[in-house]
N, C-alpha and C positions, 0 to 999 in steps of 0.2 A: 473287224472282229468285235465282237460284241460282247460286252464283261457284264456280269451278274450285279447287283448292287452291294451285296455283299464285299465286293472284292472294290469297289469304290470307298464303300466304308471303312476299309480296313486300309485301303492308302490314305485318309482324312485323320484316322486312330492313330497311326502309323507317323502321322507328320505333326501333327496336332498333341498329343501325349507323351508320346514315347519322343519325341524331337530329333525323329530323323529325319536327313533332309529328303525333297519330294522326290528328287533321282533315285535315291536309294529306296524309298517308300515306293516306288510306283516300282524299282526292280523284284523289290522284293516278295510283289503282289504280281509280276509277270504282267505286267502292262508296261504300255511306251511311256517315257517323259513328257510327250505331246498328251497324253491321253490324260495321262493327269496331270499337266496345266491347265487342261481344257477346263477337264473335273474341279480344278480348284476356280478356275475363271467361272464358271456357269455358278457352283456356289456364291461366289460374292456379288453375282446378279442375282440373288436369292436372297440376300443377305446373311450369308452364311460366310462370313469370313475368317477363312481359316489360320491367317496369320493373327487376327486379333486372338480368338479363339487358342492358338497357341501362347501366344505372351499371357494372357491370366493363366493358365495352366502352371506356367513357370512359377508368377507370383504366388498362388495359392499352395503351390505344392510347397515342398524342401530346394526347389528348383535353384530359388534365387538364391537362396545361401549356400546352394551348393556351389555355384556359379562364383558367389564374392569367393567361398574358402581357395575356390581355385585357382582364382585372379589372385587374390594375397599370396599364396601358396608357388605359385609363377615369381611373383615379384618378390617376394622370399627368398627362390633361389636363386633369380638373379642379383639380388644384394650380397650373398652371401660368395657369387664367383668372382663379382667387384673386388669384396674385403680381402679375397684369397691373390686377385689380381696384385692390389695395392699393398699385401705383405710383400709377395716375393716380388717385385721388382723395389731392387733397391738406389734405382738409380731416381726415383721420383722423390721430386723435394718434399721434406715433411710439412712445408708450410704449405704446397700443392697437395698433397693428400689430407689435410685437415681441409682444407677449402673443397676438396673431391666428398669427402668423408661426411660435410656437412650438406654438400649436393646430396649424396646420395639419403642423408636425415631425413630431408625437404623432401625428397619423392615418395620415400615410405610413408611421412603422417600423410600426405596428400592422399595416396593410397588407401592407408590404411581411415582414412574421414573418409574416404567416398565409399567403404564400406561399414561404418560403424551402426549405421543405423539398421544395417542387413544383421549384422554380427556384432553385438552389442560388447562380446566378450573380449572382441579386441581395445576398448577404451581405454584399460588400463594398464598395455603393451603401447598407445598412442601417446598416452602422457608421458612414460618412461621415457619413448623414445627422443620426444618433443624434450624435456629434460638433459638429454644428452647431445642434441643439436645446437639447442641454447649455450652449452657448456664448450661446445665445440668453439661457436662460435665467440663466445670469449675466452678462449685458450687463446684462438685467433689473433683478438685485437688489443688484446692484453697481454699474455704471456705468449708472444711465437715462440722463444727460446725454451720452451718448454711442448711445443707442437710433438716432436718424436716421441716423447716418453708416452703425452696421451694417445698416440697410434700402436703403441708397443701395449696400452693398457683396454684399450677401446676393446677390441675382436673378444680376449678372453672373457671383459665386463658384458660384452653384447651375450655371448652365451650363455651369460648368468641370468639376462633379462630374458632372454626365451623361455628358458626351465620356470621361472617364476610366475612368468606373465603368459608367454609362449604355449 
């Protein structure tokens, strides 16, 4: 069966812009997946490569930073099921939940640096945080006997750092 060019161009628009993928692109134009692998293979023997073609799309739109908010935004809530893990079990030692708690520091700036230059805005939620891992980490090796009380003060302090920086 033979498709219009039309309806080519609109599974390339389709996969290329709007970034859906080519299954759904090629369904959604009532053509097979083969038709438009083909269609996307014969392009990049043209030099019309649509996957490159797609990633600038991303960069130059809102794409990319939509992308980072929602990786942070992901990693956001899974720190925040962590924090709610490691209140309510009280059988975890508190010198293991500051050692946990600064694990969990360590992944957010990491996180949060591999999108700062996408989202500039998170820098100074970075250094906060970076600030209270440092602090962790010498409650740690300085005061353990005092680890539980910073676990009991951390979650409400961390909430404060959202609303501010957040």
């Amino acid at each position: 069966m033979a498709h219009s060019p039309e309806t080519r161009d609109k599974v390339r628009r389709l996969y290329v812009f709007d970034r859906i993928g080519l299954e759904m692109a090629a369904l959604q134009c009532g053509v097979s997946m083969s038709t438009a692998s083909r269609w996307k293979r014969e392009a990049m023997d043209e030099g019309d490569d649509w996957d490159k073609f797609r990633a600038a799309a991303i960069l130059s739109g809102d794409g990319i930073e939509s992308i980072a908010r929602a990786a942070l935004a992901g990693f956001l809530t899974q720190y925040q099921a962590t924090m709610d893990t490691l209140n309510a079990n009280p059988d975890i030692k508190a010198e293991t939940k500051v050692q946990m708690l600064a694990s969990l520091a360590d992944s957010f700036n990491k996180t949060v640096a591999a999108s700062r230059k996408v989202l500039p805005e998170t820098s100074q939620l970075a250094t906060a945080m970076d600030v209270v891992q440092k602090l962790a980490t010498f409650i740690r090796e300085k005061y353990p006997k005092h680890a539980q009380a910073f676990v009991e003060v951390l979650e409400p302090f961390g909430e404060e750092l959202a609303k501010t920086y957040g």
